[in-house]
Structure formats: structure tokens, C-alpha cells
C-alpha positions as CSV (number, residue, x, y, z in Angstrom):
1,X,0.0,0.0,0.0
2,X,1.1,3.3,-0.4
3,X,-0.9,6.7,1.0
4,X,-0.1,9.9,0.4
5,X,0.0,11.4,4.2
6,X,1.0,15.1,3.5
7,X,1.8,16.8,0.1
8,X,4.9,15.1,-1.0
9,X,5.5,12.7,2.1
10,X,3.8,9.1,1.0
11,X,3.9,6.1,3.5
12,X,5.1,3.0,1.6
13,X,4.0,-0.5,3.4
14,X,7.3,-2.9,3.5
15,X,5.7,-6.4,4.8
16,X,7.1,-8.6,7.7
17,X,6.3,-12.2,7.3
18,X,5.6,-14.6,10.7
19,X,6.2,-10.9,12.7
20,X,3.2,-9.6,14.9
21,X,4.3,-5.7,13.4
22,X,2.7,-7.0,10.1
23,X,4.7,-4.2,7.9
24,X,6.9,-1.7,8.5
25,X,5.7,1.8,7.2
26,X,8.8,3.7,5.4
27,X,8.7,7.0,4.6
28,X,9.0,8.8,1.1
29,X,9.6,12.5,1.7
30,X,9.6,13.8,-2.7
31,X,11.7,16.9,-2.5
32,X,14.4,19.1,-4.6
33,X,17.1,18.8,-5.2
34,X,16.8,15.8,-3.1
35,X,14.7,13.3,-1.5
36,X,14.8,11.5,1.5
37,X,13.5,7.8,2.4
38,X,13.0,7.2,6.0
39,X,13.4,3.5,6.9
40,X,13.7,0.8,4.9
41,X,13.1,-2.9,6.0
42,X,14.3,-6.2,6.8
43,X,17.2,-7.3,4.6
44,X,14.9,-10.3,2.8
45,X,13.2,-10.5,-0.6
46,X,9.7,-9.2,0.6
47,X,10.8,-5.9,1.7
48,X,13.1,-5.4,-1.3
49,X,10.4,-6.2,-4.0
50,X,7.6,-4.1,-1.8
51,X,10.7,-1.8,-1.6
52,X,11.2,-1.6,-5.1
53,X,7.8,-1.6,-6.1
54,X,7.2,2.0,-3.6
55,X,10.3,3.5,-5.5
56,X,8.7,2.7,-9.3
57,X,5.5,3.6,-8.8
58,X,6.6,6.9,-7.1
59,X,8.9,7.8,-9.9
60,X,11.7,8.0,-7.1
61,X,15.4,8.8,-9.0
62,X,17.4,6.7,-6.1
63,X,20.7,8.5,-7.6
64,X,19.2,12.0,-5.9
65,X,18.3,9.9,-3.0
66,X,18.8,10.0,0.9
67,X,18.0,8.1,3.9
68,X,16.9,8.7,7.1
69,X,17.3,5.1,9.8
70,X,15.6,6.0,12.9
71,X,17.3,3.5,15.1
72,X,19.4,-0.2,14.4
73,X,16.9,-3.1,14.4
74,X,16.8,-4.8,11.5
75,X,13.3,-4.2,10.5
76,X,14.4,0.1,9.6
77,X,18.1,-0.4,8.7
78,X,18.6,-3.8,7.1
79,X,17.2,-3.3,3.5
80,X,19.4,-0.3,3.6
81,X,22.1,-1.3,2.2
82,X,20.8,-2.7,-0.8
83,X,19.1,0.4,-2.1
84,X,21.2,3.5,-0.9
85,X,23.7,4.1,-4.1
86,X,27.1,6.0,-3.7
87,X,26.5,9.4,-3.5
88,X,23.3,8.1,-1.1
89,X,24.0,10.0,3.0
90,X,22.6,7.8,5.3
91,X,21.6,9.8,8.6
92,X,21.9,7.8,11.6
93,X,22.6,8.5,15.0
94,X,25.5,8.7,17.1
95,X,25.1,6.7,19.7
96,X,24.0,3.9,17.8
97,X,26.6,4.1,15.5
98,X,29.0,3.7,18.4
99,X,27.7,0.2,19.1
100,X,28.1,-0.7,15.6
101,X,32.1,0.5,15.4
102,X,32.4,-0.9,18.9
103,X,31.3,-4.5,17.2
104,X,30.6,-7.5,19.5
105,X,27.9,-9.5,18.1
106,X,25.1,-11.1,19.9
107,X,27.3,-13.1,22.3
108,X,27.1,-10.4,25.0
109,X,23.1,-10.8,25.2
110,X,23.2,-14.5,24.6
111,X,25.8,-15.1,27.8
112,X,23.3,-12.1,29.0
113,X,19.9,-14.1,28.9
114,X,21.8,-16.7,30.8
115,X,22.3,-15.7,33.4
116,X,19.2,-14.4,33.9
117,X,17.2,-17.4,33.7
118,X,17.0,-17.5,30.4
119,X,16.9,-21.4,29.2
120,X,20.4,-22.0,28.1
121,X,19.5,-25.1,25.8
122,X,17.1,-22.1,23.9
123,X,19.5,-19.9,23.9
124,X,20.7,-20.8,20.4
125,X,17.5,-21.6,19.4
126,X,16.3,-17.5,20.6
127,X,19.6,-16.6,18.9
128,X,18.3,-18.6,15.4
129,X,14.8,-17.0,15.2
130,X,15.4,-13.5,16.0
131,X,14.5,-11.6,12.9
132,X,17.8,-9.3,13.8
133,X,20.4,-12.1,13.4
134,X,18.4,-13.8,10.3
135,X,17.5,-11.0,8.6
136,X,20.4,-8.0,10.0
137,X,22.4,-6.3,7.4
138,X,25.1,-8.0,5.2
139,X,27.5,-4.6,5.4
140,X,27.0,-1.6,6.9
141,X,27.4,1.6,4.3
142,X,29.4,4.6,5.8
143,X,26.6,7.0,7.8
144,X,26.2,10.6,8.1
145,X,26.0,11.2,11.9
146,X,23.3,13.5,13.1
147,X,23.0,14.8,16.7
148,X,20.0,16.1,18.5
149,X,19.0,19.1,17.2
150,X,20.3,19.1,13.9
151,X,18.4,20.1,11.2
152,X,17.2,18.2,7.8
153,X,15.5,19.8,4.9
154,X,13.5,18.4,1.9
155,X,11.3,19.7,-0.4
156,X,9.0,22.0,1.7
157,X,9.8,19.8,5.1
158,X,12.4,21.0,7.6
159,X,13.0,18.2,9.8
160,X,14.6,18.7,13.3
161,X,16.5,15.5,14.8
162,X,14.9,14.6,17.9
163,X,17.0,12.0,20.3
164,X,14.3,9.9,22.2
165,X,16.7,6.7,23.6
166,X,14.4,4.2,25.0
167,X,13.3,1.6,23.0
168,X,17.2,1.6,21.4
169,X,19.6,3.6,22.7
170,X,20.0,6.4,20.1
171,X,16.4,6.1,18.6
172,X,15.7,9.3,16.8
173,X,12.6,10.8,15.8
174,X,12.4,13.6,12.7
175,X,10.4,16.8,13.9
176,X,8.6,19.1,11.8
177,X,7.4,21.9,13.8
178,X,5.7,24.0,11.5
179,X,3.2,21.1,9.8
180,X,3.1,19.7,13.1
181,X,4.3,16.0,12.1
182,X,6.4,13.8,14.0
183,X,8.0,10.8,12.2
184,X,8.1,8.5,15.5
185,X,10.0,5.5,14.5
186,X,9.1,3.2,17.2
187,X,9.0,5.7,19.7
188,X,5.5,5.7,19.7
189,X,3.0,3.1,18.2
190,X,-0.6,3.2,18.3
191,X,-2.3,0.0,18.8
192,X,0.7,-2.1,19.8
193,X,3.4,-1.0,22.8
194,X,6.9,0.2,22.0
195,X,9.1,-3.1,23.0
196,X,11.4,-1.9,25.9
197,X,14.3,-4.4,26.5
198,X,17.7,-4.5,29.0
199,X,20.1,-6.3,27.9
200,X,23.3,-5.1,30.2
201,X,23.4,-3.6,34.1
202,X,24.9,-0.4,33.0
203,X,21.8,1.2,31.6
204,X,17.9,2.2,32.3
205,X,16.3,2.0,29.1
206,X,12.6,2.7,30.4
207,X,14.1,5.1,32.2
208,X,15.2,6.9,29.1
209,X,12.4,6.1,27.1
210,X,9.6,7.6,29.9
211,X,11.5,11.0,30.2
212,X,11.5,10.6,26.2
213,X,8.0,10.8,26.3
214,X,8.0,13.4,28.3
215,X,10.1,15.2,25.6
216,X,7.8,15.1,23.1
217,X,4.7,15.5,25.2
218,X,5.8,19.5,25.0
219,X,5.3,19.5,21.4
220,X,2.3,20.6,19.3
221,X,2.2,17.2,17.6
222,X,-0.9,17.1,14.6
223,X,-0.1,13.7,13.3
224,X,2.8,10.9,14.2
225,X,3.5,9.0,11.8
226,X,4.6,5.8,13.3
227,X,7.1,3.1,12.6
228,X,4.2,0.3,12.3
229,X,0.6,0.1,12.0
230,X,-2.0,3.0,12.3
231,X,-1.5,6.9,12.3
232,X,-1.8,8.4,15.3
233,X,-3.9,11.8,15.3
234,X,-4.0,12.1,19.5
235,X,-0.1,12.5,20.6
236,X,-1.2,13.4,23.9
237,X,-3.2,10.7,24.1
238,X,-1.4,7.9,23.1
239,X,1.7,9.5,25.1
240,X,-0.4,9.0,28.8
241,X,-1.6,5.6,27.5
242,X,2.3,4.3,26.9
243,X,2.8,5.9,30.2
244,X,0.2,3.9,32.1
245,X,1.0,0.5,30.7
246,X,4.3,0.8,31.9
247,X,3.5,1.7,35.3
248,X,0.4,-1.0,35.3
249,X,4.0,-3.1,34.3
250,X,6.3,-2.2,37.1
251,X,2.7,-2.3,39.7
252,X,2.4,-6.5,38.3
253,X,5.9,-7.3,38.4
254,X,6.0,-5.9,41.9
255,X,3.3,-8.2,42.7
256,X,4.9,-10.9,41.1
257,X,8.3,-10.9,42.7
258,X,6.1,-10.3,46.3
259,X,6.0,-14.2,47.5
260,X,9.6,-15.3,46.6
261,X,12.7,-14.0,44.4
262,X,13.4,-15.1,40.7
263,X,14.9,-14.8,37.6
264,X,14.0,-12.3,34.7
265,X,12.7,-15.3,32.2
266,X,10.6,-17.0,35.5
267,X,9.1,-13.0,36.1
268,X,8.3,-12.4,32.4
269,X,6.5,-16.3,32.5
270,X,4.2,-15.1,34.8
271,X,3.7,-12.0,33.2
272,X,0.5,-10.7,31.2
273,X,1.1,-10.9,27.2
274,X,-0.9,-10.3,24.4
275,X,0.2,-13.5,22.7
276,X,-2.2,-15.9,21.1
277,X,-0.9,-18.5,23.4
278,X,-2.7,-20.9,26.1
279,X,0.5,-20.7,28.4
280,X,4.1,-19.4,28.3
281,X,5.2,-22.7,27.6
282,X,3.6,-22.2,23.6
283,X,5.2,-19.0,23.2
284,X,7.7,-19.2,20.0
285,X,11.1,-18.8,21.3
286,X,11.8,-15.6,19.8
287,X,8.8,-14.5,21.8
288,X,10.0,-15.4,25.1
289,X,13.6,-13.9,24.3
290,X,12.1,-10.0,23.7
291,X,9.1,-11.1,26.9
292,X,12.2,-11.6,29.0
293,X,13.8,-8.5,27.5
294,X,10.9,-6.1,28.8
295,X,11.0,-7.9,31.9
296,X,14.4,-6.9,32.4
297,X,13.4,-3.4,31.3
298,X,11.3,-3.0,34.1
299,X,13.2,-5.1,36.7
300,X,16.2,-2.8,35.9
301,X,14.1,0.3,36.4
302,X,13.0,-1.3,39.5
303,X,16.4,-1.9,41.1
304,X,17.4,1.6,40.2
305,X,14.8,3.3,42.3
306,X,15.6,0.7,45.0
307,X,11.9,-0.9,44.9
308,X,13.9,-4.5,43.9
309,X,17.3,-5.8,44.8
310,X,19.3,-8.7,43.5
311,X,20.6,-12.0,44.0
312,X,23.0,-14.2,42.7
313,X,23.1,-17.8,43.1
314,X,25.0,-20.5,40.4
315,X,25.4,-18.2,37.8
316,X,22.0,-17.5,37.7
317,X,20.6,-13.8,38.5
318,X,17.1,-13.1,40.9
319,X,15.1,-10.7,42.1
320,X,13.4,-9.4,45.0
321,X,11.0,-7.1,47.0
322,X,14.0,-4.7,48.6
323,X,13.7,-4.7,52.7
């Protein structure tokens, strides 16, 4: 599908097969002397045919062409890659590109997951089915760092860079005061949550993604145009709503962790999905790995406001109501 959402700024429909996201919704901003495409996919045939088939029927010269990633999981920056030619900037934040010089892999969160309670005879399994190993980029192009603040124009769209860490650490959203619109990545979603995850002690990312919605609560939003699903005409709205589902989060876990300690994975089994599953035992194994990823999220947030402390025990990290 593709929508024209404002004059010159069209919302092309990327698909992501066996994901609950359904589609990714990249941006086409049309401008002189030239235009900018704002996220771009999963690196996998689907995307690049729907992909290619957004840039035909648009008439978009990919020579004159920028892009715009709004944060590193696969599903906005993998296709990337494949599309951008040579003389093609590719904004990105700072932050973010940090963790991609700094290299590592996924062993970090793999020996991470295991030690808190994360099954270690799924671990490879988790590692195998998450759509950012199968599907992640087979290079990564030289970037154009942006910071917050900085300034992108195209066509008759002047886009400010607006850092909102949360859901990744550099997530960046693209701010256009005077029409009002806000590009939101997956900053904010409509009818589906933002997926929070911790994957290391030395960080808070719900933290960082609250007072991010706080951020953006101060602005005079029209329309957000979101990384997935439906366009959200009630910032304000949808901004309190994310709010209280997190808090309704940290209220159950505290309640959960109330009658004895335990691990991350044993607190996110007990937890309250929207999965079409009967018990946590039918959940696919990539969706246990980002379940126990939020659950750290919130037990992290937790410990750093001293509500929860921790325990260690053979290898194998708990949590508990703080005396």
C-alpha cells in the first residue's frame, strides 16, 4: 500500500512475514534537489520487491536519493544497504553508530539471557529465530552522523533531529514543527506497545524512554507518523496511555516478585502478554527472548529506584521485594 500522508510525504508498506508488526511503514519524503527515504526494511526479498515496487510507482530517482534510519533493528536499517547508491547520505545517530564500530555481536546478550534465567539449551534456538540475526544487514554503508537538534531539509519539510533513547539507545525521531508532524519510528506506536528491552546492568532504558515521552509531550504534535501500523492523530493521548501501561507493568511485576525472588525469564513467564498462546510454555522462542527482555526493562528500572534488589546464586541472577 502506499498513502499519500501530507503533500509530498507518502507512506510505503514494507511487509514482515511470521512478525506480529505485520509491515513496516517507510517513509518517502519527494523533495528538490533531493529526497529522503526514511526507513527501509528487513534485509529479505519481501521488503526489497515491496521496496522496489514503492520507489517505481513513485517515480523515485534513487541517484538524488537520501536516507533517514531511525534506530538499528533490523526491520528500519537492514534493506538499507541494498538500495542506498554511492552518492546516497545515510543519517543515523551517534550513539547507535558507536555500538556498531564498537562490534561484539550477539554473544554479550546470549551469555546475558543466561544468566538471567533465560533457558540455556534455547539460547541458540532464541539466537536462530530472531528476525535481527536472520535478517540484520550484510554490510553496513558509511553513515552521516546527526545529533539532536540538527536540522534536515527536503522539499518544503524542515526536519529537526529529535534523540528519544528508549526503545534503542539512540532512537531518533524527525520533527517538523511548522506542519506539526512527527516521524516517530518506534518511539511511539498506536495500537501495539513500543518493546522496551535491557540487555546489560549499565543502563535504564525505560528510564530513558519515559522522560522521552516526556520530551515530546511538550510538542504541538498534529499527526505521528509511526514506525508500524496505524497513524496516530492524538499524541497526547497515546503519550499518557504508553505511560500507564508501563506503570500497570512495574505495579504487576512488583506483585509478582512479592511471594519469593526469581529470575527475569521465571518473572516475564508469569507475566500478562498479548500473545495468542494458552501458556508461556507455547510462546515461539523468539517471543520469550524479547518477553524476557521487557521484563528486564522494568526489573532494571525497579532496582534503580531501589523498589527490587538482586541476588546471585550459580550463575543465575534473581530478584526481589528490597527490605
Amino acid at each position: 500500500m502506499i498513502e499519500e500522508v501530507s503533500p509530498g510525504l507518502f507512506r510505503v508498506n514494507i511487509p514482515l512475514p511470521n512478525s506480529p508488526l505485520k509491515y513496516l511503514n517507510s517513509y518517502f519524503v519527494l523533495g528538490s534537489p533531493r529526497n529522503l527515504i526514511v526507513d527501509t526494511g528487513l534485509n529479505r526479498p519481501e521488503c526489497l520487491e515491496a521496496m522496489r515496487q514503492g520507489i517505481e510507482e513513485l517515480g523515485v530517482n534513487l541517484e538524488r536519493t537520501d536516507f533517514f534510519i531511525t534506530h538499528l533493528h533490523a526491520d528500519h536499517f537492514a534493506l538499507t544497504p541494498k538500495i542506498a547508491k554511492e552518492g546516497s547520505r545515510i543519517f543515523f545517530n551517534r550513539p547507535e553508530a558507536e555500538i556498531i564500530e564498537a562490534g561484539g555481536g550477539w554473544e554479550p546478550m546470549i551469555e546475558y539471557g543466561g544468566l538471567n534465567g533465560f533457558p540455556r539449551d534455547e539460547l541458540e534456538a532464541a539466537l536462530n529465530n530472531h528476525p535481527g540475526y536472520k535478517f540484520g544487514s550484510e554490510w553496513v554503508p558509511q553513515l552521516s552522523l546527526i545529533n539532536d537538534g540538527d536540522i534536515l531539509s527536503v522539499g518544503d519539510y524542515n526536519f529537526s533531529c529529535l534523540l528519544t533513547p528508549g526503545h534503542t539507545l539512540g532512537h531518533t525521531c524527525l520533527w517538523e514543527a511548522d506542519k506539526g508532524i512527527l516521524l516517530a519510528g518506534d518511539h511511539i506506536l498506536d495500537d501495539i506497545t513500543p518493546n522496551i528491552q535491557c540487555w546489560k546492568d549499565d543502563c535504564d532504558p525505560l528510564a530513558n524512554y519515559l522522560d522521552s515521552l516526556d520530551k515530546v509531550s511538550h510538542l504541538k504534535v498534529k499527526l505521528v507518523l509511526p514506525g508500524h501500523r496505524r497513524l496516530i492523530n492524538d499524541c497526547g493521548r497515546r503519550i499518557i496511555e504508553l505511560k500507564d501501561h508501563h506503570h500497570q507493568r512495574l505495579d504487576e511485576i512488583v506483585g509478582i516478585l512479592a511471594s519469593s525472588p526469581l529470575s527475569a525469564y521465571q518473572t516475564a513467564a508469569r507475566m500478562s502478554w498479548d500473545i495468542n498462546c494458552r501458556s508461556w510454555e507455547e510462546f515461539p522462542v523468539a517471543q520469550k527472548w524479547f518477553a524476557t527482555g521487557e521484563a528486564l526493562a522494568h526489573l532494571r528500572y525497579l532496582e534503580c529506584k531501589q523498589v527490587v534488589r538482586r541476588g546471585e546464586e550459580s550463575r543465575l541472577t534473581t530478584f526481589h521485594i528490597a527490605d
